[in-house]
mmCIF entry with sequence, helices, sheets and N, C-alpha, C, O atoms, coordinates in Angstrom:
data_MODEL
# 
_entry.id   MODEL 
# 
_entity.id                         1 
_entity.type                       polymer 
_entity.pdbx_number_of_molecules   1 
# 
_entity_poly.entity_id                      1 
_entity_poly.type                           'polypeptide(L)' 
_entity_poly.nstd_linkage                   no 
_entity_poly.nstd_monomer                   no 
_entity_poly.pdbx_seq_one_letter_code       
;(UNK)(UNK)(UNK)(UNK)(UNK)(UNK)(UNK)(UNK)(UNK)(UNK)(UNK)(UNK)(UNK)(UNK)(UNK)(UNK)
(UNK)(UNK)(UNK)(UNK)(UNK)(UNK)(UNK)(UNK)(UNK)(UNK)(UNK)(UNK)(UNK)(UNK)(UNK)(UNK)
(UNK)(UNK)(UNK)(UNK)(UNK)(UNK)(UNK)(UNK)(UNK)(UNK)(UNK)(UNK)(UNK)(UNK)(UNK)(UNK)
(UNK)(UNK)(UNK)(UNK)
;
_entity_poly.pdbx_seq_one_letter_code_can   XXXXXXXXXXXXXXXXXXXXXXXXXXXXXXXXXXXXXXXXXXXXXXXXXXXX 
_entity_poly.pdbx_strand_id                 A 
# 
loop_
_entity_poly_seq.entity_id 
_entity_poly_seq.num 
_entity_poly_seq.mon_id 
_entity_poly_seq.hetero 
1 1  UNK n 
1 2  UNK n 
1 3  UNK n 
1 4  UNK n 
1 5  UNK n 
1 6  UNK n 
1 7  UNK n 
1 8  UNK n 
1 9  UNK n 
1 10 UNK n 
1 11 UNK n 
1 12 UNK n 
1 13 UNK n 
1 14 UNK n 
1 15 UNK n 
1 16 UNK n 
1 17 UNK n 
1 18 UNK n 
1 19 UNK n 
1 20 UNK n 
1 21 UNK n 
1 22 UNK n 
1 23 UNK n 
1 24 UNK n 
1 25 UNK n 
1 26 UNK n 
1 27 UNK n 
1 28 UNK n 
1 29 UNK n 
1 30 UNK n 
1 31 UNK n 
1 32 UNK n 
1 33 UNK n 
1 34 UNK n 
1 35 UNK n 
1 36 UNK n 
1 37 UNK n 
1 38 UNK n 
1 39 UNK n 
1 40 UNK n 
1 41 UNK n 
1 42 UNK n 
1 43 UNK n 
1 44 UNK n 
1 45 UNK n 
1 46 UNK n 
1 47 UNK n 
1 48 UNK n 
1 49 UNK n 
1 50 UNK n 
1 51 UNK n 
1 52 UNK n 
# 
_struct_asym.id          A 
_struct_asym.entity_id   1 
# 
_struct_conf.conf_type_id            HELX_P 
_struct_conf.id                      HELX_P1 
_struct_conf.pdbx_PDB_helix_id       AA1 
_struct_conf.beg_label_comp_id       UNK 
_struct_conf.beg_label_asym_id       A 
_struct_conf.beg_label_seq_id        12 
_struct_conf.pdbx_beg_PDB_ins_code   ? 
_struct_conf.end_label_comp_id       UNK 
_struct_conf.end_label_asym_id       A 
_struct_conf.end_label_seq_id        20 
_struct_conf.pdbx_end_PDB_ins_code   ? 
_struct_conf.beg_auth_comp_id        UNK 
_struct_conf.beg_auth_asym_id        A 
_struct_conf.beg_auth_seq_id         12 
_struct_conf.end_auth_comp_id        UNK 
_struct_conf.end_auth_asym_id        A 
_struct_conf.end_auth_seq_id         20 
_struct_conf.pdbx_PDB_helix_class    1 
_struct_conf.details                 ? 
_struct_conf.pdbx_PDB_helix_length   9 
# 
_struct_conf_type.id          HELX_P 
_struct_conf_type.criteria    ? 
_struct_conf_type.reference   ? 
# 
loop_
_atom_site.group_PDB 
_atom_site.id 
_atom_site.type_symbol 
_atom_site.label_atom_id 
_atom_site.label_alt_id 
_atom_site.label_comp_id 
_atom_site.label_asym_id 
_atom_site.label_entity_id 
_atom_site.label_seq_id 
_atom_site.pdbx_PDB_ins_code 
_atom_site.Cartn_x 
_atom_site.Cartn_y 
_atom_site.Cartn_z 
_atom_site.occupancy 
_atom_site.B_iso_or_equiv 
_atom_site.pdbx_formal_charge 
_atom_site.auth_seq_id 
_atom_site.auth_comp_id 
_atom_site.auth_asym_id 
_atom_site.auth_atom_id 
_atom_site.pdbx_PDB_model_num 
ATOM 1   N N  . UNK A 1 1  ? -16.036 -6.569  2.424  1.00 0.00 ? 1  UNK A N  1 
ATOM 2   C CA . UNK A 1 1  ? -17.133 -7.480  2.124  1.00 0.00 ? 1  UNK A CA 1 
ATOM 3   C C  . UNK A 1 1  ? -16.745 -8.887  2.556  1.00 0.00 ? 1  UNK A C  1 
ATOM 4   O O  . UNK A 1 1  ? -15.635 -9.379  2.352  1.00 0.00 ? 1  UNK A O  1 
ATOM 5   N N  . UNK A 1 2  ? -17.730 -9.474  3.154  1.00 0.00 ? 2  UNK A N  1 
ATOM 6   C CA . UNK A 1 2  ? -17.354 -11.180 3.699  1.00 0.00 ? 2  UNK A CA 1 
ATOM 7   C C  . UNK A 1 2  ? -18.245 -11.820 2.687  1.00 0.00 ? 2  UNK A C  1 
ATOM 8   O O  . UNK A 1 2  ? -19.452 -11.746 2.458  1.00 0.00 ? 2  UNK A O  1 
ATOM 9   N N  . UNK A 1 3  ? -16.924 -12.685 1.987  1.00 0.00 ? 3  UNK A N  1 
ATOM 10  C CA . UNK A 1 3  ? -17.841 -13.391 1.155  1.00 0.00 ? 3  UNK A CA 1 
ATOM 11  C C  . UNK A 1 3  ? -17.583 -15.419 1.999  1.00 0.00 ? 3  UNK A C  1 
ATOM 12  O O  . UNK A 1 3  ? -17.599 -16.313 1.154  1.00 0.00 ? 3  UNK A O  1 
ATOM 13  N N  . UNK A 1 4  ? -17.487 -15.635 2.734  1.00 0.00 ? 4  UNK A N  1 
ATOM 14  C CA . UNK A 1 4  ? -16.184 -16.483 3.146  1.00 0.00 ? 4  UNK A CA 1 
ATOM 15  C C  . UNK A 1 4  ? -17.468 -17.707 3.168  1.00 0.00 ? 4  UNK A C  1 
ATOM 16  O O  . UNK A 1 4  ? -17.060 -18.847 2.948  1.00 0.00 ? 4  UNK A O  1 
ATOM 17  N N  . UNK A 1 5  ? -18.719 -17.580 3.374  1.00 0.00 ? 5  UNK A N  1 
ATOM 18  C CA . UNK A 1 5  ? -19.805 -18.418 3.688  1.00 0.00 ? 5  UNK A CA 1 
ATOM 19  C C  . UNK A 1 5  ? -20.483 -18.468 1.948  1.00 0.00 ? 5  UNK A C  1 
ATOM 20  O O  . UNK A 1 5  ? -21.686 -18.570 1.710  1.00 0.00 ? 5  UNK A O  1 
ATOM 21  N N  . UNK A 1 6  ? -19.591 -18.388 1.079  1.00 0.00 ? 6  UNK A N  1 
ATOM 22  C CA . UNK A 1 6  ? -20.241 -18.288 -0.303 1.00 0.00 ? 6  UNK A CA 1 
ATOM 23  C C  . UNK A 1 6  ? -19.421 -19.382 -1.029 1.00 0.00 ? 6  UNK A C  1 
ATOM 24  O O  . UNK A 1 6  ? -18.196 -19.297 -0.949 1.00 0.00 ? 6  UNK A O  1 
ATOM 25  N N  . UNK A 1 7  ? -19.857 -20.190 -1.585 1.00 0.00 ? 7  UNK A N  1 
ATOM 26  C CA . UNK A 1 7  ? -18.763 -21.628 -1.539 1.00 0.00 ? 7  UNK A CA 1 
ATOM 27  C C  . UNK A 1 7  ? -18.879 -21.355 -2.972 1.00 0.00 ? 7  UNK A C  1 
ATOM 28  O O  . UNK A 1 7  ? -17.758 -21.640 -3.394 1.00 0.00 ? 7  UNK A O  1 
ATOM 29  N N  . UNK A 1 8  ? -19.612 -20.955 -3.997 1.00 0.00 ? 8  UNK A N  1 
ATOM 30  C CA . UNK A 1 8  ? -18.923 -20.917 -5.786 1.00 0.00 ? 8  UNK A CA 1 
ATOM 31  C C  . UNK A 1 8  ? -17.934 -19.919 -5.448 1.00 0.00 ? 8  UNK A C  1 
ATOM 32  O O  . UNK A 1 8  ? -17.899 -19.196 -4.452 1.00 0.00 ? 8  UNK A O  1 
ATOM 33  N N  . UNK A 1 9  ? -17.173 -19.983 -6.379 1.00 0.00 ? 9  UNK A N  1 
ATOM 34  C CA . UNK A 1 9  ? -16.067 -18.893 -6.473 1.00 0.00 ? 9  UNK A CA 1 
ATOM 35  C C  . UNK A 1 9  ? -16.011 -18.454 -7.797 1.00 0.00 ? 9  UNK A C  1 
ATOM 36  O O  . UNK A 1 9  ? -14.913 -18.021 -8.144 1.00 0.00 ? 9  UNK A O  1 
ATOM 37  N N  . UNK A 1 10 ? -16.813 -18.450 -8.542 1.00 0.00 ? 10 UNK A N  1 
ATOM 38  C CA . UNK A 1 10 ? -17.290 -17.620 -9.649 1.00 0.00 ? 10 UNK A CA 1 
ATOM 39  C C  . UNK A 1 10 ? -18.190 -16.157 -9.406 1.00 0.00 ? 10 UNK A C  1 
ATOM 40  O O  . UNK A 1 10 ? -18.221 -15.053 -9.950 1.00 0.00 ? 10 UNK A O  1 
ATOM 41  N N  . UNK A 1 11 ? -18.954 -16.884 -8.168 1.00 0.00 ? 11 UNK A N  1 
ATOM 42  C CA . UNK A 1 11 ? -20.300 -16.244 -7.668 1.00 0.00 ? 11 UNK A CA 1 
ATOM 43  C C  . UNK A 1 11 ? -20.002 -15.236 -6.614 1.00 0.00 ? 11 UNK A C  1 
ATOM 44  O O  . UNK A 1 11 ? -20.757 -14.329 -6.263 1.00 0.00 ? 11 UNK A O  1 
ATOM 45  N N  . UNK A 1 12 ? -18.504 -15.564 -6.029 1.00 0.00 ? 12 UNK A N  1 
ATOM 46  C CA . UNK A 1 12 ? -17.469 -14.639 -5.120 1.00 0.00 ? 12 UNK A CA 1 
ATOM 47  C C  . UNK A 1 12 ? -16.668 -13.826 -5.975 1.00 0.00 ? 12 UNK A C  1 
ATOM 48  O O  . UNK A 1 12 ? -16.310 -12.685 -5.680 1.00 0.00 ? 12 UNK A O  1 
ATOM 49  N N  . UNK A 1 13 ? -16.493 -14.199 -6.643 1.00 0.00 ? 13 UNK A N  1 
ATOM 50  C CA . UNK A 1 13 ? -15.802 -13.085 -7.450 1.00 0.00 ? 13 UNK A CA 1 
ATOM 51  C C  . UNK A 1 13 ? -16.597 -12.039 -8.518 1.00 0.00 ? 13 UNK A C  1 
ATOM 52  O O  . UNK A 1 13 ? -15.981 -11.074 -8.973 1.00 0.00 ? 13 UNK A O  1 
ATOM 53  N N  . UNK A 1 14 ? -17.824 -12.261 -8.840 1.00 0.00 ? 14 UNK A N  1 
ATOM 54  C CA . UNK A 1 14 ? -18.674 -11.297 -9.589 1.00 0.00 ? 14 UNK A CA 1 
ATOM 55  C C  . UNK A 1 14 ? -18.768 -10.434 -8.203 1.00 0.00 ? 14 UNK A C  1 
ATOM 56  O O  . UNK A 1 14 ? -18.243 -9.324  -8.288 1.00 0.00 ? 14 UNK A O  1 
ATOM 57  N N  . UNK A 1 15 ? -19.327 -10.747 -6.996 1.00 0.00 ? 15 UNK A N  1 
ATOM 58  C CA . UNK A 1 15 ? -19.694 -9.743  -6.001 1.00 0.00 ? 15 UNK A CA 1 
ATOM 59  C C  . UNK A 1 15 ? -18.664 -8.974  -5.212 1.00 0.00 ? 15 UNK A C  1 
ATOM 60  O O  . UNK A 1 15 ? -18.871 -7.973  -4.526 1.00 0.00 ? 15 UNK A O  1 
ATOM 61  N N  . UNK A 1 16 ? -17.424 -9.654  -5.435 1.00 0.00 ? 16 UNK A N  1 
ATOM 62  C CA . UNK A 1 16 ? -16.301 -8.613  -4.960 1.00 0.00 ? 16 UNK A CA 1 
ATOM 63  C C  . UNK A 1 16 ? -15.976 -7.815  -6.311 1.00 0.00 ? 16 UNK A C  1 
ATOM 64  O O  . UNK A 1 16 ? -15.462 -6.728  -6.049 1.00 0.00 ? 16 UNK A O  1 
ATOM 65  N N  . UNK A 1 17 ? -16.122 -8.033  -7.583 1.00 0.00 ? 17 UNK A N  1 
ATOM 66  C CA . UNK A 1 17 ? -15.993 -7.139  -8.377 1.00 0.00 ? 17 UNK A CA 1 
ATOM 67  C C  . UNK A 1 17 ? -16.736 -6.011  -8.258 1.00 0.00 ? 17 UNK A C  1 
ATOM 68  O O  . UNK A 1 17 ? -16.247 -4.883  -8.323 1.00 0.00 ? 17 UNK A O  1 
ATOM 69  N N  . UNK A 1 18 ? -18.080 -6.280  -8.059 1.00 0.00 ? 18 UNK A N  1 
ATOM 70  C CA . UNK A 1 18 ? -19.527 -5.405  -7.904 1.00 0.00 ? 18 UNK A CA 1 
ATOM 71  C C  . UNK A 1 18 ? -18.868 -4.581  -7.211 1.00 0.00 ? 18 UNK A C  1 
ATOM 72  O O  . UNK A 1 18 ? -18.499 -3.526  -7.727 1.00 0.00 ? 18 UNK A O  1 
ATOM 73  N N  . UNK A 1 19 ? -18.545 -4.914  -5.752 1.00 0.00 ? 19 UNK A N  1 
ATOM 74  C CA . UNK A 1 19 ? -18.336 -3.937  -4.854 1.00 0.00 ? 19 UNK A CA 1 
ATOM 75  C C  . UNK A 1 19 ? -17.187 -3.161  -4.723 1.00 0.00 ? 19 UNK A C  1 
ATOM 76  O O  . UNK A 1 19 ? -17.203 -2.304  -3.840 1.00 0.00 ? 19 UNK A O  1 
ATOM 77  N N  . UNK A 1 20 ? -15.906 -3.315  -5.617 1.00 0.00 ? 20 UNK A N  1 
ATOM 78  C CA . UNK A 1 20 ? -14.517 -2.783  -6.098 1.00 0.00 ? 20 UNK A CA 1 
ATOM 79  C C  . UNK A 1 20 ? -14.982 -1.601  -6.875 1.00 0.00 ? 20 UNK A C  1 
ATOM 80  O O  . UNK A 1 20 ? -14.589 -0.444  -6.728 1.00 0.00 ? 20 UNK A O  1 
ATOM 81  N N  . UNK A 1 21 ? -16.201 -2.204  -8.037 1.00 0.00 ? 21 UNK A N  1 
ATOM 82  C CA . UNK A 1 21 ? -16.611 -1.212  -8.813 1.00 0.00 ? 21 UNK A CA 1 
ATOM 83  C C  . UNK A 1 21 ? -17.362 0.030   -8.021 1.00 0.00 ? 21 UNK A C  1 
ATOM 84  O O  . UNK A 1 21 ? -17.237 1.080   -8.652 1.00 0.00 ? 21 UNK A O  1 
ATOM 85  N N  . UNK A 1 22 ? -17.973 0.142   -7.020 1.00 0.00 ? 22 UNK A N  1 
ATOM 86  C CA . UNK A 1 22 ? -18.895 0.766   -6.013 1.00 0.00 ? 22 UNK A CA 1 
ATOM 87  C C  . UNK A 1 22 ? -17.924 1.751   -5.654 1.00 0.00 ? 22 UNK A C  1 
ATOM 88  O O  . UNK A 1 22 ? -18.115 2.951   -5.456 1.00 0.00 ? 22 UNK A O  1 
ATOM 89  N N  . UNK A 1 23 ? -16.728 1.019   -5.586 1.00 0.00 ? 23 UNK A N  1 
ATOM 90  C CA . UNK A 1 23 ? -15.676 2.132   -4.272 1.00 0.00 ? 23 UNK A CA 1 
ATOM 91  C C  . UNK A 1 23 ? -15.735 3.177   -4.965 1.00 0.00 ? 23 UNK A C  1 
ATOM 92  O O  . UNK A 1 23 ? -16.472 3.182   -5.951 1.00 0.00 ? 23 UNK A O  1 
ATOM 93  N N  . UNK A 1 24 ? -14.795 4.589   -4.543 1.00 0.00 ? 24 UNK A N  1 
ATOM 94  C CA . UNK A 1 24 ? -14.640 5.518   -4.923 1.00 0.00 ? 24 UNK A CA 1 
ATOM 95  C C  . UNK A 1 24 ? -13.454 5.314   -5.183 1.00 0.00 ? 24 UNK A C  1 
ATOM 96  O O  . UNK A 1 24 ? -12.820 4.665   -4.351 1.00 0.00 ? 24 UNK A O  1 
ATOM 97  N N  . UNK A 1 25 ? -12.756 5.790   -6.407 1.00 0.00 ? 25 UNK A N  1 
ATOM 98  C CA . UNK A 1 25 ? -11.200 6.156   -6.939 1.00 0.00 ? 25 UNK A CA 1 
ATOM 99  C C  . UNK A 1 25 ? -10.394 6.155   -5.482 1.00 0.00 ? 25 UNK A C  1 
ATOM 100 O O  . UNK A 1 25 ? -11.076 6.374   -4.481 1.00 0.00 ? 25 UNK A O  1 
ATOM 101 N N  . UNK A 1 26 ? -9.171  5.951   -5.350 1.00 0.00 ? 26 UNK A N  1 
ATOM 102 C CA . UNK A 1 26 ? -8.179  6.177   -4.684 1.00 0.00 ? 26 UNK A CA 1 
ATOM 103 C C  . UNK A 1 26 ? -7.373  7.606   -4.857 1.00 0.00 ? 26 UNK A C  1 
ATOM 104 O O  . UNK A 1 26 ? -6.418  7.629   -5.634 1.00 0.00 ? 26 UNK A O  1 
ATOM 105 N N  . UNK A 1 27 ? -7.744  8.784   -4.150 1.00 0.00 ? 27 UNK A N  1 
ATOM 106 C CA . UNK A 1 27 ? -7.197  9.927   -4.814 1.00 0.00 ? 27 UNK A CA 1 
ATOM 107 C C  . UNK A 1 27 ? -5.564  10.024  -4.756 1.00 0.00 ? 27 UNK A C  1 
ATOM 108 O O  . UNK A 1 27 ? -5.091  9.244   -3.929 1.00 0.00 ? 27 UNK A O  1 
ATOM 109 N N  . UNK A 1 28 ? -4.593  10.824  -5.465 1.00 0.00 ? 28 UNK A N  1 
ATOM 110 C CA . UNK A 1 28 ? -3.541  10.589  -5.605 1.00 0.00 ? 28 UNK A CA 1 
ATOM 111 C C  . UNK A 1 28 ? -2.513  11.648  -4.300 1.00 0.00 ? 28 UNK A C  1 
ATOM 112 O O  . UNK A 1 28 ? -2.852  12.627  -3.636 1.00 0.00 ? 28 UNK A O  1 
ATOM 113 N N  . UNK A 1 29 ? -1.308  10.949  -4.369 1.00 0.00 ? 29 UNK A N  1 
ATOM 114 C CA . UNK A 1 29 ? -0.885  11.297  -3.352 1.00 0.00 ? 29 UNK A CA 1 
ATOM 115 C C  . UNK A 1 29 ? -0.208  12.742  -3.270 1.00 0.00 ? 29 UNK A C  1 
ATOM 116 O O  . UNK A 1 29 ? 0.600   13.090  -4.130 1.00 0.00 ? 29 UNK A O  1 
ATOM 117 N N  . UNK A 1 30 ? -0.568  13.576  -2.197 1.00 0.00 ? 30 UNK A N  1 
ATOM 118 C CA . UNK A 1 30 ? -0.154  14.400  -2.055 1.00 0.00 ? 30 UNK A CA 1 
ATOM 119 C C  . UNK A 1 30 ? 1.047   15.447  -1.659 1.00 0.00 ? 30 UNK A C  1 
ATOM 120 O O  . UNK A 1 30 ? 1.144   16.660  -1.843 1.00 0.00 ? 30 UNK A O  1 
ATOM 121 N N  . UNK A 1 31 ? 1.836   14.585  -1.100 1.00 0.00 ? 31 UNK A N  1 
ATOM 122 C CA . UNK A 1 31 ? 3.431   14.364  -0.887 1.00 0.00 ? 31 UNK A CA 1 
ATOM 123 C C  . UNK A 1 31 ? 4.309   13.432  -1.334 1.00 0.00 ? 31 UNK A C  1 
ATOM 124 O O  . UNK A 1 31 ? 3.710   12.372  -1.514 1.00 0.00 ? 31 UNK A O  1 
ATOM 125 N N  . UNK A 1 32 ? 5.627   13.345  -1.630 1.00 0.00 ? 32 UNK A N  1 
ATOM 126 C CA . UNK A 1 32 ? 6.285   12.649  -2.363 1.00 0.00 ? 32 UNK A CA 1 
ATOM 127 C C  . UNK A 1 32 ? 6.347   11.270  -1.555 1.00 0.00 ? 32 UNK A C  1 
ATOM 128 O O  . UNK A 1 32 ? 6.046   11.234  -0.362 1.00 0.00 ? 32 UNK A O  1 
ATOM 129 N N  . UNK A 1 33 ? 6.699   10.288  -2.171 1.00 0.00 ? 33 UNK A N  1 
ATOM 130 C CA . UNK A 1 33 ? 6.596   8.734   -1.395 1.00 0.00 ? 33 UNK A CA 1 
ATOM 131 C C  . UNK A 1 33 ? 7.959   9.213   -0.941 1.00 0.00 ? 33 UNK A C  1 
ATOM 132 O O  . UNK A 1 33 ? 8.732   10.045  -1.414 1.00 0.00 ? 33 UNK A O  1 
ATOM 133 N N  . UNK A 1 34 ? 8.037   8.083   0.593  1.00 0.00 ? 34 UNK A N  1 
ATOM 134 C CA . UNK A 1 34 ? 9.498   8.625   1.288  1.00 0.00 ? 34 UNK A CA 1 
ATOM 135 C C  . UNK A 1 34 ? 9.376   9.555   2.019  1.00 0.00 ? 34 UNK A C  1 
ATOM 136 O O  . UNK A 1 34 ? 10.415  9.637   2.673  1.00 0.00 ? 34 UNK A O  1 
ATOM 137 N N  . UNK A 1 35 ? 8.532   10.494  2.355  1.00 0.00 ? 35 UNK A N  1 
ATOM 138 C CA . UNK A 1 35 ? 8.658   11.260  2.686  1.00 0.00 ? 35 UNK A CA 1 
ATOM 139 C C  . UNK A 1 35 ? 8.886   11.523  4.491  1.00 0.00 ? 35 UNK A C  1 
ATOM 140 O O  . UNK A 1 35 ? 9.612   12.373  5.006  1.00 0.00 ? 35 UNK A O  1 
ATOM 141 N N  . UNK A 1 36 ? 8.369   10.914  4.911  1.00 0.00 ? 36 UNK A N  1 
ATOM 142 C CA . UNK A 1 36 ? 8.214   10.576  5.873  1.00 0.00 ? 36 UNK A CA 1 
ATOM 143 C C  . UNK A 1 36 ? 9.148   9.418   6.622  1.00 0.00 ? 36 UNK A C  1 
ATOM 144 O O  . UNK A 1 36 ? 8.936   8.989   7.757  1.00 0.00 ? 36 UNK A O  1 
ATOM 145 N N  . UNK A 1 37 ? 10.063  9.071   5.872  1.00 0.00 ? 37 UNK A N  1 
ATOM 146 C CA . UNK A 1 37 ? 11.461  7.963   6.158  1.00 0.00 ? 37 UNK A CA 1 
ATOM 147 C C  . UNK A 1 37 ? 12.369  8.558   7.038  1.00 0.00 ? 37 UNK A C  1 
ATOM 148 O O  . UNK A 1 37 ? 12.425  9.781   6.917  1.00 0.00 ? 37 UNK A O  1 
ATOM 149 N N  . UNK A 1 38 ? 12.906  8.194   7.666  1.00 0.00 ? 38 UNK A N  1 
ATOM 150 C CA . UNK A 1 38 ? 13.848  8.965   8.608  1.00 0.00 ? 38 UNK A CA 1 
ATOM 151 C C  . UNK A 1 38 ? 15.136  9.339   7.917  1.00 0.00 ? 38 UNK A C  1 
ATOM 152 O O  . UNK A 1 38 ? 15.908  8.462   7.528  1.00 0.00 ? 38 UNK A O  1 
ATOM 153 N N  . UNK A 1 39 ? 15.357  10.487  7.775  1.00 0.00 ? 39 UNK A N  1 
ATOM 154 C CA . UNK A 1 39 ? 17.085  11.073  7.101  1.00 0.00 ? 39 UNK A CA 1 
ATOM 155 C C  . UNK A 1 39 ? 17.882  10.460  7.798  1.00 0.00 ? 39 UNK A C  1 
ATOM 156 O O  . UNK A 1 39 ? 17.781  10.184  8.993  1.00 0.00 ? 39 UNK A O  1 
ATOM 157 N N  . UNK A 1 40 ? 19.083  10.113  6.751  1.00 0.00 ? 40 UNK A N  1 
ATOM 158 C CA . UNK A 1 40 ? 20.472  9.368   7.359  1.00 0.00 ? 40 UNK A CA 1 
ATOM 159 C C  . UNK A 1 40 ? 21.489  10.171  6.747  1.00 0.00 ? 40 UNK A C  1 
ATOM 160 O O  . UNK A 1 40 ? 21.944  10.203  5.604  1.00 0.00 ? 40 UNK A O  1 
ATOM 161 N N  . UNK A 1 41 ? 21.823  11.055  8.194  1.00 0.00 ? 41 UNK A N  1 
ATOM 162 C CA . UNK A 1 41 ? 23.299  12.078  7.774  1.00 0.00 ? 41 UNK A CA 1 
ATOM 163 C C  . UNK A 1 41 ? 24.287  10.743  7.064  1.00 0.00 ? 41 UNK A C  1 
ATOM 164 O O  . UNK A 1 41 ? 24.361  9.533   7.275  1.00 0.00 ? 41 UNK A O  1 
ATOM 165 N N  . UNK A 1 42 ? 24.938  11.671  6.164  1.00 0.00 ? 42 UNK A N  1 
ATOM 166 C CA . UNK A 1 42 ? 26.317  11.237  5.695  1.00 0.00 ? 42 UNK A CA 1 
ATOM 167 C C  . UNK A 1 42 ? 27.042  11.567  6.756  1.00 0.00 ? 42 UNK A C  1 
ATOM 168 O O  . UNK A 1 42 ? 26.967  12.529  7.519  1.00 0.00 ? 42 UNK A O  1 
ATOM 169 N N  . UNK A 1 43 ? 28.184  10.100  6.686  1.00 0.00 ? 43 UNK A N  1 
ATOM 170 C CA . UNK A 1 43 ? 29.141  10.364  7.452  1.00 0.00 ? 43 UNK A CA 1 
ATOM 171 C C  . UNK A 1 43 ? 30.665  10.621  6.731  1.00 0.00 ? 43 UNK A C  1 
ATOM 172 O O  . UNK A 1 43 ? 30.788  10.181  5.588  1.00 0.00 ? 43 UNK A O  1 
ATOM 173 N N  . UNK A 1 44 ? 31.624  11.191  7.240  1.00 0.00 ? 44 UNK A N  1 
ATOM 174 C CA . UNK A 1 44 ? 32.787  11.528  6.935  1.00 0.00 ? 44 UNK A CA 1 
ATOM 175 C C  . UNK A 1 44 ? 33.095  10.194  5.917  1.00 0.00 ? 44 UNK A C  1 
ATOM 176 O O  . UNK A 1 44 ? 32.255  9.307   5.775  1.00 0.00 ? 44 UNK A O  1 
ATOM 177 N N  . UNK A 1 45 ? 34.624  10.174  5.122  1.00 0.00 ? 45 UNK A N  1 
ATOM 178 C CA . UNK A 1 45 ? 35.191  8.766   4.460  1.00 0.00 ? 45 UNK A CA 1 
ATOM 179 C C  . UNK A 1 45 ? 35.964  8.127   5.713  1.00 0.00 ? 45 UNK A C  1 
ATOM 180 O O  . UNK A 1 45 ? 36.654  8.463   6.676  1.00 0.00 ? 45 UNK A O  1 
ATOM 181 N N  . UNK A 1 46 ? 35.416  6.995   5.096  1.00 0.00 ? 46 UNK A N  1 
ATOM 182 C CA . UNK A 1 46 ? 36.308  5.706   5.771  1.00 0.00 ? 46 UNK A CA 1 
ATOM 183 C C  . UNK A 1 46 ? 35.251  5.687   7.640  1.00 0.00 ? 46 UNK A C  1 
ATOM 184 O O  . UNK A 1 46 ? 35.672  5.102   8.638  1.00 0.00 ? 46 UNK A O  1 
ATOM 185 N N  . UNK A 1 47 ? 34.209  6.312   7.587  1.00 0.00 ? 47 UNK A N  1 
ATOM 186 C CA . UNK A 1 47 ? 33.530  5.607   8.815  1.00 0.00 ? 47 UNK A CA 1 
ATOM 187 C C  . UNK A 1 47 ? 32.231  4.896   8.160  1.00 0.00 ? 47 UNK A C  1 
ATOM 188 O O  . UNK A 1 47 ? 31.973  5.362   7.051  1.00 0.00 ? 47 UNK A O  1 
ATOM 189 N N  . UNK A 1 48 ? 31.546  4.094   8.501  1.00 0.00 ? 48 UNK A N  1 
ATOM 190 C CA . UNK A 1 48 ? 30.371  3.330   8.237  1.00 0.00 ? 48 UNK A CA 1 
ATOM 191 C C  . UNK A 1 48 ? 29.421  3.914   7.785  1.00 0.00 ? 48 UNK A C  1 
ATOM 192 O O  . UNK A 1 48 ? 29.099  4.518   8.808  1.00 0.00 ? 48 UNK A O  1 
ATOM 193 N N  . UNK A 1 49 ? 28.602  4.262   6.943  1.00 0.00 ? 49 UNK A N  1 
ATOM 194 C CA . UNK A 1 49 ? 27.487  5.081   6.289  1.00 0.00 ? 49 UNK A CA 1 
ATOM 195 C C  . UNK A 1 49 ? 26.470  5.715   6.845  1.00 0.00 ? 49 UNK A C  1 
ATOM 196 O O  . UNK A 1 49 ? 26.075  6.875   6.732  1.00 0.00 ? 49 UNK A O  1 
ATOM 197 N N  . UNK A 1 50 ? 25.896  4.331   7.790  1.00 0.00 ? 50 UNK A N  1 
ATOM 198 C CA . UNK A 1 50 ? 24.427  4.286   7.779  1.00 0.00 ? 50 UNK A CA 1 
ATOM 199 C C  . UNK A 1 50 ? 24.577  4.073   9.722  1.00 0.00 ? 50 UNK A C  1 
ATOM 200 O O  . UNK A 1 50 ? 23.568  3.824   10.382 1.00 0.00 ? 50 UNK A O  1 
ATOM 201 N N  . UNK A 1 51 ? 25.577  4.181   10.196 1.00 0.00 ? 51 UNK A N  1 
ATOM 202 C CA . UNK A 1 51 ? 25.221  3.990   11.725 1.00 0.00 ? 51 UNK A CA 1 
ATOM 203 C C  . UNK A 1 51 ? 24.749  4.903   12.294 1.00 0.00 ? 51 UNK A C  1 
ATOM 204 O O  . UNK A 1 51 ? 24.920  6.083   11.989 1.00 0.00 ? 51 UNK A O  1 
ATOM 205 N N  . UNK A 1 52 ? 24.057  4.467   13.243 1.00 0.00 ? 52 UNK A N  1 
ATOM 206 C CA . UNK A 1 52 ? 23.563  5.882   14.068 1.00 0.00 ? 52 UNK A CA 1 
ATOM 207 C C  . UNK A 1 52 ? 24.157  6.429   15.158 1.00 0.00 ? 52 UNK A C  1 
ATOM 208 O O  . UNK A 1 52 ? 23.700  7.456   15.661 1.00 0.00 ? 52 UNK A O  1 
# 
């Protein structure tokens, strides 16, 4: 919603509420967060962790 040409900001914020209220729910996620991060083999002791 463009409210940017609406100069109260009382009167901007009832109509972005309006229209927050309109949306539909955000449905929940279906795979774990992370999931999609790139794996980082362990390395042996005493070499650097995380190099590639």
């Amino acid at each position: 919603m463009n409210t940017k040409n609406i100069k109260d900001r009382e009167e901007r914020k009832k109509l972005k509420r309006a229209v927050r209220k309109k949306r539909p729910p955000i449905p929940k996620q279906t795979e774990p967060r992370g999931s999609h991060k790139p794996k980082v083999k362990k390395r042996g002791p005493g070499a650097p962790p995380r190099r590639k």
